[in-house]
C-alpha positions in Angstrom: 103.7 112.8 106.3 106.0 111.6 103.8 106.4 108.0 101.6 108.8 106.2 99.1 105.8 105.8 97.3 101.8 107.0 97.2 98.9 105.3 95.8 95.9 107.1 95.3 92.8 104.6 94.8 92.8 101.3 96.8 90.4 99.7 94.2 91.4 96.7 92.9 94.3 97.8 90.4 95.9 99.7 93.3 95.8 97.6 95.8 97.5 94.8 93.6 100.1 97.0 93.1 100.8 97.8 96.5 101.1 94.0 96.9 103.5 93.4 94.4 105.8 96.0 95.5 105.0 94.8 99.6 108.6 93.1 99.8 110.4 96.0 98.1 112.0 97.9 100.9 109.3 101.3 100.0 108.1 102.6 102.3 104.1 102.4 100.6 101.2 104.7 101.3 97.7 104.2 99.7 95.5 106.9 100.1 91.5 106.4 99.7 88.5 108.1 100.0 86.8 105.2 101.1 86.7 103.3 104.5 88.8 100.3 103.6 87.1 97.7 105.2 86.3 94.3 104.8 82.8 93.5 104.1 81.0 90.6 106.1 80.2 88.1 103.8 77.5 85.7 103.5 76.7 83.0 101.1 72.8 83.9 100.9 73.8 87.4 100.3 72.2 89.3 97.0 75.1 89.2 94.3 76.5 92.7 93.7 75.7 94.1 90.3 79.3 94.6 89.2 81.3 92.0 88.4 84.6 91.3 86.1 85.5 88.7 83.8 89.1 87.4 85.4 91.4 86.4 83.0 93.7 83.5 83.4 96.4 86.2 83.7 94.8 87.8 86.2 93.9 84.9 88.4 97.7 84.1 88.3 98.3 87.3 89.7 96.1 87.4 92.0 97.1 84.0 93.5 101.1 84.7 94.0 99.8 87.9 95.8 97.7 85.9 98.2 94.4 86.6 97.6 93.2 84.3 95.1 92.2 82.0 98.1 89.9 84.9 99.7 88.3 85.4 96.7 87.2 81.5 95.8 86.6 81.5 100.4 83.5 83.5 98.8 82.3 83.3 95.5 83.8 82.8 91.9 82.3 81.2 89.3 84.6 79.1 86.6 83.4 79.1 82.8 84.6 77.3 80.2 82.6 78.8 77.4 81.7 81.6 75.5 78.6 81.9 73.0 77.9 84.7 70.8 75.5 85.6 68.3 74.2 88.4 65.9 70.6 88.9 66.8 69.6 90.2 63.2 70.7 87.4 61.7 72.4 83.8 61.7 75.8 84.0 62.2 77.0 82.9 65.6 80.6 81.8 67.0 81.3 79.0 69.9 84.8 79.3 72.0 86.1 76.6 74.6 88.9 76.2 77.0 89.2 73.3 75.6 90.6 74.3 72.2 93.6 75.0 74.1 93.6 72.4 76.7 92.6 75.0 79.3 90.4 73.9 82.2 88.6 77.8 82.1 88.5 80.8 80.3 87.8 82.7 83.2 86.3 83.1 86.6 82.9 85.8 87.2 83.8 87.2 90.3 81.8 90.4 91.9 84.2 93.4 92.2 83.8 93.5 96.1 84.8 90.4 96.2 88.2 90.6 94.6 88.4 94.0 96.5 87.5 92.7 99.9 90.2 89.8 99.3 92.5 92.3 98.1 92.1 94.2 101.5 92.0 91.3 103.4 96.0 90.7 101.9 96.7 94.6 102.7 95.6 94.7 106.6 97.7 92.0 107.1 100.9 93.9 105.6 103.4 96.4 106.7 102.1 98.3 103.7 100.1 102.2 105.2 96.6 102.8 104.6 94.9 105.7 105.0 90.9 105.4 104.6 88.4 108.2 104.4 91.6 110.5 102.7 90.4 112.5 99.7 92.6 115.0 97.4 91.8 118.3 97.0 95.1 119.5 95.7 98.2 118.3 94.2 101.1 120.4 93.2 105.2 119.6 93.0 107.1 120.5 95.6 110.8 120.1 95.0 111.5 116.5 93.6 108.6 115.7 95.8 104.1 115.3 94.6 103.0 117.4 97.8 99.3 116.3 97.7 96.4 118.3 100.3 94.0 116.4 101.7 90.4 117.7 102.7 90.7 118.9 106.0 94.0 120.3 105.0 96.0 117.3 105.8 99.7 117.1 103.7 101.4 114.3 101.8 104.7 113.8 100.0 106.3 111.7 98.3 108.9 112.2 95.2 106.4 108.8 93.2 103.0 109.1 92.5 100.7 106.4 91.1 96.8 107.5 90.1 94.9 104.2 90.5 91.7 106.5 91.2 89.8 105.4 88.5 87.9 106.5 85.3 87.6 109.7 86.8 90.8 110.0 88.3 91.3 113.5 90.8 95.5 112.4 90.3 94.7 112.8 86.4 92.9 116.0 86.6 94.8 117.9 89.1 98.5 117.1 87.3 96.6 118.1 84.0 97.3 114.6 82.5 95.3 115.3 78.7 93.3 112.3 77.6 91.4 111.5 74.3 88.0 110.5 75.0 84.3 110.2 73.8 80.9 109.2 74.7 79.9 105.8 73.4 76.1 107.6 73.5 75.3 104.3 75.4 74.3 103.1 78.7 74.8 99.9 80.0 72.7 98.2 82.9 73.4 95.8 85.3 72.0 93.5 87.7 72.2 90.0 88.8 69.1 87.9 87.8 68.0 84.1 88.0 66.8 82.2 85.3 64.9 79.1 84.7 67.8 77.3 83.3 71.2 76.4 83.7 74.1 78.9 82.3 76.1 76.0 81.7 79.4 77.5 83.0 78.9 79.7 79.7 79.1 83.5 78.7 76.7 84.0 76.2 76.0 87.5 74.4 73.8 88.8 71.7 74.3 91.8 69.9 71.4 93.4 69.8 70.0 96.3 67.1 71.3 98.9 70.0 74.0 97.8 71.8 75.4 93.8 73.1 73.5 91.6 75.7 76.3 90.0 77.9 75.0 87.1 80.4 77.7 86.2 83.0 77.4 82.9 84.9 77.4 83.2 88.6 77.8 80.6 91.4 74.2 80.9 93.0 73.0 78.6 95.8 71.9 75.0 95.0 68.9 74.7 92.9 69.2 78.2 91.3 70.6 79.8 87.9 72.1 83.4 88.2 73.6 85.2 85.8 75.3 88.5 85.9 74.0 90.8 82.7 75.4 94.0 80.9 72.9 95.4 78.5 74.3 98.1 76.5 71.7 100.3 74.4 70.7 103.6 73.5 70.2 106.4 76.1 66.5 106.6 75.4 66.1 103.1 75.5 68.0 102.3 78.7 66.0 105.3 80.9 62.2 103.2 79.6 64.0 99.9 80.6 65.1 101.7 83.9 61.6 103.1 84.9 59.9 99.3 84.2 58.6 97.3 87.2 60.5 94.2 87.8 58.6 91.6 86.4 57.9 94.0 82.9 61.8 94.1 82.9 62.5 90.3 83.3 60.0 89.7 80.5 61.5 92.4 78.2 65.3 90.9 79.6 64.4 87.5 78.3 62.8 88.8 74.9 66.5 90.2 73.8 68.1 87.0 75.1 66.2 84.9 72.8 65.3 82.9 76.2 68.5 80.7 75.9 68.2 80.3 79.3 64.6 79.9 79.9 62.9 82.6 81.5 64.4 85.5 83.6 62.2 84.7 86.9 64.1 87.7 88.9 66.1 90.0 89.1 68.1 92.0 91.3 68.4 96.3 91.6 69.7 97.7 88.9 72.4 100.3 87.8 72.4 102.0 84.7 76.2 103.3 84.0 76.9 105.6 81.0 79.8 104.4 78.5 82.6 106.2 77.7 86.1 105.6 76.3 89.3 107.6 77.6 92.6 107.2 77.1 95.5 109.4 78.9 98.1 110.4 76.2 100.9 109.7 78.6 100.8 107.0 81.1 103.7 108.6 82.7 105.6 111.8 83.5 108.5 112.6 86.1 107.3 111.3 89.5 103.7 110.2 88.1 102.4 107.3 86.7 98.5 106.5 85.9 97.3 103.0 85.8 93.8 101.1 85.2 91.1 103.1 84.7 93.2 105.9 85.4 94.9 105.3 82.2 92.2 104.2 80.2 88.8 102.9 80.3 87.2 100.9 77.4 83.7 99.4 76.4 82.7 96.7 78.3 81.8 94.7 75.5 84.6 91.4 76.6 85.1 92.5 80.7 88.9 93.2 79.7 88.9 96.5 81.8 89.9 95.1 84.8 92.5 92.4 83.4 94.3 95.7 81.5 94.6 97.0 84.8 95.9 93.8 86.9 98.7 93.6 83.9 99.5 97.6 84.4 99.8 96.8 88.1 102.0 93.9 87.6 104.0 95.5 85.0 104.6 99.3 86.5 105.4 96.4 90.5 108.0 94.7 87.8 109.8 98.1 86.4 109.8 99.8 89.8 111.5 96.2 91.8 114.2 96.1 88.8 115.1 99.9 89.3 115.2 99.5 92.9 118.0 96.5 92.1 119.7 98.6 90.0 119.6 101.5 92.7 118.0 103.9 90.0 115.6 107.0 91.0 112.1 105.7 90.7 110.8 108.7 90.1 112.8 109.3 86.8 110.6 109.9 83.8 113.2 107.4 81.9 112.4 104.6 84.4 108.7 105.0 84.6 108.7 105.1 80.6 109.7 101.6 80.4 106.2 100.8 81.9 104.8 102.7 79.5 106.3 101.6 76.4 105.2 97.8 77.4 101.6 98.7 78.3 100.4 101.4 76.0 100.4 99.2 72.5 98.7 96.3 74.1 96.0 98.2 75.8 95.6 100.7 72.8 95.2 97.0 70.6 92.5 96.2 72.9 90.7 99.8 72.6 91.2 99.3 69.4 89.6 95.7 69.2 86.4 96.8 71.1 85.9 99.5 69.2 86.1 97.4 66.2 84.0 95.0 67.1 81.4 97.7 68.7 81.2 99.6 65.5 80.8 96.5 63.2 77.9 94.9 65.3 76.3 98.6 65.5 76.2 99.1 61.6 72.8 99.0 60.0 73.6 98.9 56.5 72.6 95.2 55.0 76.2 94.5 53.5 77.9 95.1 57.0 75.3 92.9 58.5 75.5 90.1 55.5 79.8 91.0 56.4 79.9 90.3 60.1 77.2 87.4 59.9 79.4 85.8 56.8 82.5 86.0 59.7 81.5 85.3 62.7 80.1 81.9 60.3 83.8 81.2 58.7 85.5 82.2 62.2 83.5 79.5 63.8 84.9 77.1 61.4 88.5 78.1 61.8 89.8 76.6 65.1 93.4 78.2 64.6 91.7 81.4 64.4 89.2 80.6 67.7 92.4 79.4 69.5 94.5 82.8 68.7 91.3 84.2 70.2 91.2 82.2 73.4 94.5 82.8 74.3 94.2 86.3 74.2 91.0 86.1 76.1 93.0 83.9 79.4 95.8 86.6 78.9 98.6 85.0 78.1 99.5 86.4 74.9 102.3 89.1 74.6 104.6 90.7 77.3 103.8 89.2 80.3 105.0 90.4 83.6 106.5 87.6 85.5 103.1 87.4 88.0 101.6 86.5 85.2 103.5 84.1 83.5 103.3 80.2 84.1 
């Protein structure tokens, strides 16, 4: 079977690029291991433990694809702002939409839910899908990617996108080299309900080991839900794992200061080791990595996802202007364009994260005295807290035109 174009990893990132490209003339394969259906969804349903912080960027993109609507049909919860602290000490900083006369900063959504709306969009497309597909082996063949599927099956096609995630089998079998290293933290998350209102707030502590993110989430009537990340130390995060529920909630709302009230329940949870990876190249002749693929980063501000929406919406934008220039998509000179205008802004981010990770895991007093001193004389600076807001909705820098306003 042969394509214009392959996808491997219908995720989230991969399936919006297939979208943006729909109207291209390609003839568009996504490949998946994964049954690529639509979930059922119910309102009473338990919230799933992974959800991602949307950026106004990536709400924009989302909608002139179509499936902004099927994700608010289900659940997605607006906030307007963000709260953080230093737990081992005073300093503390306070953004709002509002400093920029945004209506949100950003929308908690669970991860199925953007998928399922994302699929929803794809079924209904001339775009091919091909579920339950998983690579074994991927070699050039010509000017063509011939890719082997278990139970022998063969692909081609002469462009090749890995949207497989962190640990992407498109990466590995081209022999893409990455930098990486373990974070030598875990972070857990679950869904849990607290005694009092979130506010339409993020709110995170840092902690001695490791941030404590609470996300808001639209529960039913009556009841407060939050989404949590709680990064810490391996050691710590296995005795946190093996507690009962009701010895967790109590230690969860200990490290939270109780801003919320009590943690009254919560919901199963996953405990996911941290790691940071970066691919060297993004790109090479006929190949081009995006999202998690690419790069994976600390979860410390939920950017991961939003990096990946902007690769998809850049690499969409490069590929429709070579197409109207009649150009070979598959060129290394074409696909480096995408490259050149994603790398620097996600390695800024990496960057950022790993800043601000490093500073609020220091132990030594002056650091501590340092970051509590700025977060303090940040707070005061509302230049300096806008400059921060934009970049949190997005819609700072080079922004593909499905982003833009």
């Amino acid at each position: 079977m042969r394509a214009d174009l392959i996808i491997v990893g219908a995720g989230m990132v991969g399936s919006t690029l297939a979208l943006a490209l729909e109207h291209s003339g390609l003839d568009i394969l996504i490949v998946d291991g994964g049954p690529l259906s639509v979930s059922p969804f119910a309102a009473q349903a338990p919230f799933e433990p992974r959800v991602s912080a949307l950026s106004m960027a990536s709400q924009r993109i989302l909608d002139r694809l179509g499936a902004w609507p099927g994700i608010a049909a289900r659940r997605a919860c607006p906030y307007g702002e963000m709260r953080v602290w230093d737990g081992s000490g005073t300093g503390s900083i306070h953004f709002a939409a509002a400093s920029v006369h945004a209506e949100t900063l950003g929308h908690i959504v669970e991860n199925r839910v953007v998928q399922d709306a994302l699929l929803e969009r794809l079924h209904d497309s001339q775009i091919g899908l091909l579920p339950g597909a998983r690579l074994e082996q991927l070699r050039r063949s010509g000017d063509d990617w011939l890719l082997t599927l278990e139970g022998g099956r063969q692909l081609r096609a002469p462009l090749l996108v890995a949207a497989d995630g962190g640990n992407s089998a498109v990466r590995r079998l081209a022999g893409c080299a990455t930098r990486e290293w373990d974070y030598l933290h875990h972070a857990i998350v679950t869904s849990v309900r607290c005694e009092r209102p979130h506010q339409a707030t993020a709110w995170q502590r840092f902690t001695d080991d490791g941030p404590l993110a609470f996300l808001p989430l639209a529960g039913p009537a009556g009841e407060h839900w939050c989404s949590i990340v709680w990064s810490t130390v391996p050691v710590e995060a296995e005795r946190l794992m093996a507690l009962g529920d009701e010895a967790f909630c109590a230690e969860l709302g200990k490290a939270f200061e109780h801003r919320l009230g009590k943690v009254l329940h919560a919901d199963r949870r996953l405990c996911i080791p941290l790691r940071q990876r970066h691919a060297k190249r993004y790109v090479e002749p006929g190949l081009a990595l995006i999202g998690d693929a690419a790069h994976t980063i600390h979860p410390l501000a939920g950017q991961g996802v939003n990096l990946g929406f902007l690769d998809a919406a850049v690499l969409a934008e490069v590929l429709l202007h070579a197409v109207e220039r009649g150009e070979n998509l598959a060129e290394e000179r074409v696909l480096s364009r995408f490259e050149r205008r994603r790398m620097p802004h996600n390695l800024a981010m990496m960057a950022a994260m790993e800043g601000f990770q490093r500073l609020f895991q220091a132990d030594p007093l002056p650091l501590r005295l340092l970051r509590n001193v700025g977060l303090d004389l940040v707070d005061g600076q509302a230049e300096a807290k806008a400059l921060f807001v934009r970049q949190a909705l997005g819609l700072s820098g080079d922004l593909p035109e499905l982003a833009r306003a």
